[in-house]
C-alpha positions in Angstrom: -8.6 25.9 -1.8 -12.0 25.7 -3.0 -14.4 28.0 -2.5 -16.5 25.3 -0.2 -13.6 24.5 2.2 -13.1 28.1 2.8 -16.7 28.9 3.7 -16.4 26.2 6.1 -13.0 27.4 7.6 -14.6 30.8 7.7 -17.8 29.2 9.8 -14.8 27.7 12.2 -13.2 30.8 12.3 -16.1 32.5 13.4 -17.0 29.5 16.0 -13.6 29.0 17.8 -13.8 33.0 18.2 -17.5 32.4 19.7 -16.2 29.4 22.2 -13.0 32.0 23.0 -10.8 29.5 21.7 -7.8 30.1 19.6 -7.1 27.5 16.6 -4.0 27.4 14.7 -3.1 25.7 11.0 -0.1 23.3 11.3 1.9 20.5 10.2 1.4 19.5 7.0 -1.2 21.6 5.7 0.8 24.9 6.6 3.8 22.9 4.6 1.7 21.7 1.5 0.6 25.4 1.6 3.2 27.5 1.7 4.6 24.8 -1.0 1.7 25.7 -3.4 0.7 21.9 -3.2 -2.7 20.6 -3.3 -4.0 19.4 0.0 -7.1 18.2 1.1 -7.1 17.8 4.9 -6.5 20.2 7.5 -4.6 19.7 10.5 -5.3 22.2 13.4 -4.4 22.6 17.3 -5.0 24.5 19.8 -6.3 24.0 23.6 -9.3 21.5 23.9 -9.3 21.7 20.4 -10.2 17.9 20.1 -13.4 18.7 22.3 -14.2 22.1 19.9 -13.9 19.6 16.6 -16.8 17.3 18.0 -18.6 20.4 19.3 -18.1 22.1 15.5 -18.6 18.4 13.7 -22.1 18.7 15.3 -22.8 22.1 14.4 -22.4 20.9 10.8 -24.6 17.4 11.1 -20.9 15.9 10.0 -19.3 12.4 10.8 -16.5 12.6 13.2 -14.0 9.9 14.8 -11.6 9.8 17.4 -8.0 8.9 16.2 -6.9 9.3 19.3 -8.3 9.2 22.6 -5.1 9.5 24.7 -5.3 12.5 27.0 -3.4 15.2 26.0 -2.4 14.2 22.8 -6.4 13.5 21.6 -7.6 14.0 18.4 -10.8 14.2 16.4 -11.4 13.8 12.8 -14.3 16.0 11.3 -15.2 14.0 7.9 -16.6 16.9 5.1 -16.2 14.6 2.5 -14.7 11.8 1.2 -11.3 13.5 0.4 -11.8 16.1 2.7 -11.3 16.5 6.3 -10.2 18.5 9.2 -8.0 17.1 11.8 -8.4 19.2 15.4 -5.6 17.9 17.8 -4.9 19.4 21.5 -2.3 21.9 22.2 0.9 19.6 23.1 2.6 22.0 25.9 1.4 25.3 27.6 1.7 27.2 24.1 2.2 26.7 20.2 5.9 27.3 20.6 6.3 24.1 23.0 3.7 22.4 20.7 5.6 22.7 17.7 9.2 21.9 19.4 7.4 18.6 20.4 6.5 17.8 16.2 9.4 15.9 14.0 10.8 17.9 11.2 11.0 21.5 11.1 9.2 21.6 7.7 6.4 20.2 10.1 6.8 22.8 13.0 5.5 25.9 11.4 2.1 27.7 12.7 -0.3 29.9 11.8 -3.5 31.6 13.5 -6.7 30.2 11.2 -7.5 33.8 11.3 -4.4 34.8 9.6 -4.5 31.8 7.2 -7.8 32.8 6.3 -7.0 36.2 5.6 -3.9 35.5 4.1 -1.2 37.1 6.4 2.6 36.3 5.8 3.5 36.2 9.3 4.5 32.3 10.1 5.2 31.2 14.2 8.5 29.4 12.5 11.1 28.9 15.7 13.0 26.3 13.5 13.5 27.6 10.5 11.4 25.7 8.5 10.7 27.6 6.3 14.5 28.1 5.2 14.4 24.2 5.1 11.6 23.9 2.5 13.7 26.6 0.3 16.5 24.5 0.7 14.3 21.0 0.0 15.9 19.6 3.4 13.9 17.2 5.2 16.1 18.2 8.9 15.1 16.6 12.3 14.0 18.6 15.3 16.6 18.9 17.8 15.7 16.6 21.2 14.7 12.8 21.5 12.5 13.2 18.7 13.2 10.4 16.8 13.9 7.9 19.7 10.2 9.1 21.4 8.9 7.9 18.3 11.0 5.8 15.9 8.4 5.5 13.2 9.9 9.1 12.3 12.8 7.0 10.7 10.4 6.3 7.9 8.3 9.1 7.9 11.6 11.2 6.9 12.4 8.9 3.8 8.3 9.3 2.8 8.1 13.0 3.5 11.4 13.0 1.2 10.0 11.1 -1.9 6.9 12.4 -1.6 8.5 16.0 -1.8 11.3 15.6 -3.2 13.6 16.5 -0.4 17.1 15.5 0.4 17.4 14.2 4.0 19.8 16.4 6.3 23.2 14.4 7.0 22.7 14.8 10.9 19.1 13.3 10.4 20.4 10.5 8.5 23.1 9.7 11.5 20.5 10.2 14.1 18.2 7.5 12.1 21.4 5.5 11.6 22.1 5.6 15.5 17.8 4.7 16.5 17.4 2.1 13.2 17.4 -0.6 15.7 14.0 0.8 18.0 11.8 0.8 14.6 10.5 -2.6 16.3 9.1 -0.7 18.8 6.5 0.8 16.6 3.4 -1.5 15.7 3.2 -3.1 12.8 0.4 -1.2 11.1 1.8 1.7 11.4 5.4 0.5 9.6 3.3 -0.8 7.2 1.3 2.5 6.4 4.3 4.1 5.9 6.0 1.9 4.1 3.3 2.1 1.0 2.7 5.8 1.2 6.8 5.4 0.5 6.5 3.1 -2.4 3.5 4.4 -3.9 5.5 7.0 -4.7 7.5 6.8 -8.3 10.9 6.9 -8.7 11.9 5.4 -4.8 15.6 3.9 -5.8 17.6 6.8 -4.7 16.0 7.1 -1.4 16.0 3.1 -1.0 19.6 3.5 -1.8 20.4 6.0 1.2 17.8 3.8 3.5 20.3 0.8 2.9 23.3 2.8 3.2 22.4 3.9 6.9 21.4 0.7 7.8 17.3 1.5 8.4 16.8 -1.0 5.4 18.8 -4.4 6.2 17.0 -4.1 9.7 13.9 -4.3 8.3 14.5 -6.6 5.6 17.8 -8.1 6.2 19.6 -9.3 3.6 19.4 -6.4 1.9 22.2 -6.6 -0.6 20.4 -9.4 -1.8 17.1 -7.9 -1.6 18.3 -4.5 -3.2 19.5 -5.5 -6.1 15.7 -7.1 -6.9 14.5 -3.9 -6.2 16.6 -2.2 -8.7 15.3 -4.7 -11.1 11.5 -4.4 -10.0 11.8 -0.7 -10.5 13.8 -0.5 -14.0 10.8 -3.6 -15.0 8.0 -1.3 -13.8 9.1 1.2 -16.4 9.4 -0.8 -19.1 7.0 -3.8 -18.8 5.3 -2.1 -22.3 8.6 -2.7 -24.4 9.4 -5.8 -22.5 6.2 -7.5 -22.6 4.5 -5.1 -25.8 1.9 -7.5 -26.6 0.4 -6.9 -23.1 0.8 -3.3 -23.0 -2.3 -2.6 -22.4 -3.1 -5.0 -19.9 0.2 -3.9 -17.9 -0.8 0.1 -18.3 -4.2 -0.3 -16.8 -5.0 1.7 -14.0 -5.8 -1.4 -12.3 -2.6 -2.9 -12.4 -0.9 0.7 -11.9 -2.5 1.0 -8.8 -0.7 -2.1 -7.6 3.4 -1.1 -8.2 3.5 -0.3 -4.5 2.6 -3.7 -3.0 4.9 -5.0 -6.3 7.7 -2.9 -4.5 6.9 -3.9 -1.4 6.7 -7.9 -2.4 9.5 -8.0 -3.7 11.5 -7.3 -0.1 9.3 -9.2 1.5 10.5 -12.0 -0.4 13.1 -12.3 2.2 12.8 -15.0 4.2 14.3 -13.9 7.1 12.3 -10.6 7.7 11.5 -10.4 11.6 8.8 -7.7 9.9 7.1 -10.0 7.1 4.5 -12.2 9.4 3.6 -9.1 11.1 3.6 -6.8 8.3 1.3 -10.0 5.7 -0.6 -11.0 8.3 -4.0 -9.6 10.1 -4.1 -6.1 9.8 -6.1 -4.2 11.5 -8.8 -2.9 10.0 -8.6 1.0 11.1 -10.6 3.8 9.8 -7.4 6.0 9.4 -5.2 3.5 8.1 -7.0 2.3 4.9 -6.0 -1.5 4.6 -7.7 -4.2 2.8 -7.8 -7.9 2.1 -7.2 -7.3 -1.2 -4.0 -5.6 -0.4 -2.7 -8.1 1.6 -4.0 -11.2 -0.5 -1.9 -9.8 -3.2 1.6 -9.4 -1.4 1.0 -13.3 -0.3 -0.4 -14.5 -3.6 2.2 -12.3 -5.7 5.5 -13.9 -3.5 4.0 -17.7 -3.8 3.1 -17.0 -7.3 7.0 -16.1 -8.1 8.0 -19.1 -6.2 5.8 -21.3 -8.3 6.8 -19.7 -11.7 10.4 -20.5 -10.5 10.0 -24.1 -9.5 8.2 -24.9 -12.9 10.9 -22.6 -14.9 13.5 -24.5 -12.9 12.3 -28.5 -13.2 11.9 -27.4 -17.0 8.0 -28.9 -16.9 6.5 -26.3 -19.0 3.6 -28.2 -19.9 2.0 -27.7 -16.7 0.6 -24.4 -17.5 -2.9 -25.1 -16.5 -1.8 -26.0 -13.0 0.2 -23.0 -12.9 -2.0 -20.2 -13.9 -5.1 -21.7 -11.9 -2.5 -21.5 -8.9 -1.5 -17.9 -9.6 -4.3 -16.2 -11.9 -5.5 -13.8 -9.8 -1.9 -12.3 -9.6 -0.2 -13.6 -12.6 0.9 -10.1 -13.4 2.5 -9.6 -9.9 3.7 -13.0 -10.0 5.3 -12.9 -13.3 7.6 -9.4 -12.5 9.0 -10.9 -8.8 9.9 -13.8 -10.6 12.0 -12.3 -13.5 13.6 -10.1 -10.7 15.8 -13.5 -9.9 17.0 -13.5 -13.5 19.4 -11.1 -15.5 17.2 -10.2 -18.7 19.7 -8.4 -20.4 21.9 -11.7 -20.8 19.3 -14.5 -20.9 15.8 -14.0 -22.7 14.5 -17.2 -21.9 12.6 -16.3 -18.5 10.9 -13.4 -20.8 9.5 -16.0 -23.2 8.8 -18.5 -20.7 6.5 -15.8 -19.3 5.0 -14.9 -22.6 4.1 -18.5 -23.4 2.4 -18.0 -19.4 0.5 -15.0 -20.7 -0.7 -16.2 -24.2 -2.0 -19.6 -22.7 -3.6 -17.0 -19.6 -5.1 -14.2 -22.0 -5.6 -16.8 -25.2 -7.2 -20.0 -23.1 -7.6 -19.8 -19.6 -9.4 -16.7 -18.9 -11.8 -16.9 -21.6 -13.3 -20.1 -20.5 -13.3 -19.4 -16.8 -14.9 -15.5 -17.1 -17.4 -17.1 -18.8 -20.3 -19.9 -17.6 -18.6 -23.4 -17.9 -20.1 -26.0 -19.7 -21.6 -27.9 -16.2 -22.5 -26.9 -12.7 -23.2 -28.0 -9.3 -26.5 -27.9 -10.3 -26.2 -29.4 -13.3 -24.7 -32.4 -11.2 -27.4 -33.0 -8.8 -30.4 -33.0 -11.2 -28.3 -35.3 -13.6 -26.8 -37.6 -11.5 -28.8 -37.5 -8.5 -26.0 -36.5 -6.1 -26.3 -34.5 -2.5 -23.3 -31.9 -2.5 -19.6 -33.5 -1.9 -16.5 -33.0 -2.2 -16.7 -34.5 -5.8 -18.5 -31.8 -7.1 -15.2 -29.9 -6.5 -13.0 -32.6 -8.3 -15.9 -32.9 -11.6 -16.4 -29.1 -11.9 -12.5 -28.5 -12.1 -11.9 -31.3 -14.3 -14.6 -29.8 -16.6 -12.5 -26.3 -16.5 -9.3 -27.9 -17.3 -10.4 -29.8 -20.0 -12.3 -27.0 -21.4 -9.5 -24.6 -21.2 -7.2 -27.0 -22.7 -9.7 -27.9 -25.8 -10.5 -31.4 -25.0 -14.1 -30.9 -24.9 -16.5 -28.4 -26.2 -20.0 -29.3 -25.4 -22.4 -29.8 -22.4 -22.8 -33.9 -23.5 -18.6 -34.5 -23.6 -18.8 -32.2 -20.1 -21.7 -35.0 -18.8 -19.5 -38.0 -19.7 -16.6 -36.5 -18.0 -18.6 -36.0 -14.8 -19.6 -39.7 -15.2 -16.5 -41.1 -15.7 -14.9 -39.5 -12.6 -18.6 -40.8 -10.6 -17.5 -44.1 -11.8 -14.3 -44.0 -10.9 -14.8 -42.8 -7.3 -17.8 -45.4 -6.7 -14.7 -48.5 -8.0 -12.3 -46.6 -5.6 -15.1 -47.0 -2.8 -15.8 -50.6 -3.6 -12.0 -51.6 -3.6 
C-alpha cells in the first residue's frame, strides 16, 4: 500500500471516528491482503456507510457513483484515481457477523476494523474459517441459500479459483452442480463480466475442465463436448502461435493482440450455435460504468466467429484465389479469425490449414495492408472534380475497385486509377440505358 492510499485511509479513519461511525475492511481487499497480493480498491461496510462515502467523496473534491442504489444493500464508489478506489457498502444485518454470513465464500467473509487495518493488528472477525481456507487454497461456499440467492456465484467461484489459484471445495462444486440450471436468472452483463475476468486469466483448461464436468458449462454453452475440445485447441494454439506461425511472431506477441486471448477464448464457445446465452451475451451491452464493456469488445467476438466461418467456406470449396475478398471481409480480425478457424482442424496430422493460413497472412501483411494503411491512388473527391458526379452509391463500387486492383498490382498510378473509374461510369450509364 502506497504511501498516498494510506494517508487517505488515515483521513477516513479519522472522519468515520468524527461522524461516530464504525467502518470495517472486507471482502476482497481483507483476502488480497492477508494474501500479500496487490490490490488497488478497497471494499468497506459498515452502517450508512454508503451515505458516509458520498459525505467523505466530498470532503476530498473526488468523483463518486452509485453502484447500487437498492436500499439496504447501497453502495457508493469514491474514484481516487484511475486504478484506485474505495467501495463503501451498508452493513447487510444488525452487525458485521450477520453481514459477513450474508457474503459467498468464506475467503470473502473475513473483517477487520479500518482502525486495526490501519495500524496493523492481527486480530481478524473470521466466523468461517476463512482464513484456514486461504492456507488451504480452497475456494469453499458459505453454508445457507447462498448460491441459489444469487446464482452468478457459480462463476464467481471458478474466477476467484483461476484468478488465485484455488481448488474449489467438492461440496461447492455439488451445490453449483445442483443450482447450474438458475445461472439464467442472472442478467446477461453480469455472466458476461465474469466470464472474461475468467478467461483473461492464463492457464483456464483445468478449471474449464471441472466447469464441464459438473454440468455449469454445457448449460451455458451446450454442446460442450464439442465445444471443449476447441477450447483445448484454442488454448495449446495460444501458446504456441510463435512456433506455429514464426514468421508472424511478432505480430501474434504484441500486446495488442495479447490483450485479446480472452474474447479468443470466449469466441471460440460462442461458436456454438445453439447457445441460449450467445444473442444476449454478443449483443447490446450495456454500457455501465462498473462493468467496463466496449464496442470494440464485442465487434471482435462477432467479427472473429464470422471470420472463421468464412476462412472455412473458402478452405472448404478449395477457391483459394479469392483472397482479396476474404481478407477485406475479415481484416480487422484476421488474427482472431485465423486461430477459431484452425480449432476445426487436427494440426498435428494435416498441415494444410496452417499453410493455407500463411498464404492468408503473407497476401494480408505483404499486399493488402500496405495499400489500404496508406492514401489510395483516387478518392471521393477526386471523383467529383474529375467526373463531375454528386455523391452515390458508385463512388462506393469505383473506390473499392481501385483498392482491389491496387492491392492485387494491376494498376499503379493515379491515370490507370482514372480510367478504371471511367470504365465502371461507362458501364453503369449502358446498364441505365438498357
Amino acid at each position: 500500500m502506497d504511501s498516498l492510499i494510506q494517508s487517505i485511509l488515515l483521513k477516513l479513519s479519522i472522519f468515520s471516528t468524527n461522524q461516530n461511525q464504525k467502518l470495517f475492511v472486507v471482502g476482497g481487499t481483507l483476502r488480497d491482503y492477508l494474501l500479500q497480493k496487490p490490490f488497488s480498491d478497497f471494499d468497506l461496510t459498515g452502517k450508512d456507510a454508503a451515505q458516509m462515502g458520498i459525505n467523505f467523496s466530498q470532503s476530498l473534491n473526488s468523483k463518486y457513483i452509485h453502484l447500487d442504489k437498492t436500499l439496504g444493500r447501497r453502495t457508493v464508489r469514491v474514484i481516487l484515481d484511475q486504478k484506485t478506489h474505495l467501495d463503501f457498502s451498508d452493513l447487510q444485518g444488525i452487525n458485521i457477523e450477520e453481514d459477513l454470513s450474508r457474503r459467498d465464500f468464506t475467503i470473502n467473509a473475513m473483517a477487520q476494523p479500518l482502525q486495526d487495518f490501519l495500524s496493523g493488528v492481527k486480530v481478524i472477525i473470521d466466523p468461517h474459517k476463512g482464513q484456514k481456507d486461504l492456507i488451504k487454497r480452497i475456494i469453499r461456499v458459505l453454508p445457507g441459500p447462498i448460491i441459489s440467492s444469487d446464482p452468478l456465484r457459480m462463476l464467481r467461484a471458478f474466477r476467484f479459483a483461476a484468478n488465485l489459484g484455488f481448488e474449489i471445495e467438492s461440496k461447492t462444486l455439488i451445490n453449483i452442480s445442483l443450482n447450474k440450471t438458475r445461472l439464467n436468472e442472472s442478467a446477461a452483463e453480469r455472466i458476461w463480466y465474469e466470464l472474461t475476468l475468467f478467461f483473461k486469466t492464463p492457464d483456464t483448461l483445468p478449471l474449464l475442465k471441472i466447469m464441464h464436468d459438473c454440468g455449469l458449462l454445457d448449460y451455458i454453452f451446450p454442446r460442450s463436448d464439442e465445444t471443449f475440445s476447441q477450447y483445448q485447441k484454442v488454448e495449446s494454439l495460444l501458446k504456441n502461435l510463435e512456433k506455429t506461425f514464426p514468421k508472424y511472431a511478432n505480430v501474434f506477441s504484441s500486446r495488442n493482440f495479447l490483450n485479446k486471448h480472452y474474447l479468443i477464448k470466449l469466441s471460440v464457445l460462442l461458436m456454438t450455435k445453439n447457445s441460449p446465452l450467445r444473442p444476449r451475451l454478443t449483443r447490446d451491452f450495456p454500457q455501465e460504468h462498473n462493468l467496463q464493456f466496449s464496442n470494440t469488445e464485442k465487434r471482435l467476438v462477432q467479427q472473429a466467429i464470422s471470420g472463421a466461418r468464412s476462412l472455412t467456406e473458402m478452405y472448404l470449396s478449395a477457391e483459394l484465389n479469392k483472397n482479396y475478398e476474404l481478407v477485406q471481409k475479415i481484416h480487422e480480425e484476421i488474427l482472431a479469425s485465423v486461430i477459431l478457424f484452425i480449432t476445426n482442424y487436427d494440426i498435428s496430422k494435416n498441415a494444410e490449414p496452417i499453410f493455407f493460413c500463411n498464404q492468408l497472412l503473407k497476401f494480408y501483411y505483404g499486399q493488402f495492408l500496405p495499400i489500404v494503411s496508406k492514401k489510395l491512388l483516387l478518392n471521393g473527391e477526386d471523383i467529383i472534380h474529375q467526373f463531375k458526379l454528386s455523391p452515390s452509391p458508385i463512388f462506393g463500387k469505383i473506390l473499392n475497385c481501385v483498392q482491389k486492383e491496387q492491392v492485387l498490382g494491376n494498376i499503379t498510378t493515379r491515370e490507370e486509377a482514372m480510367m478504371l473509374a471511367e470504365n465502371i461510369i461507362q458501364s453503369q450509364t449502358n446498364e441505365h440505358r438498357e
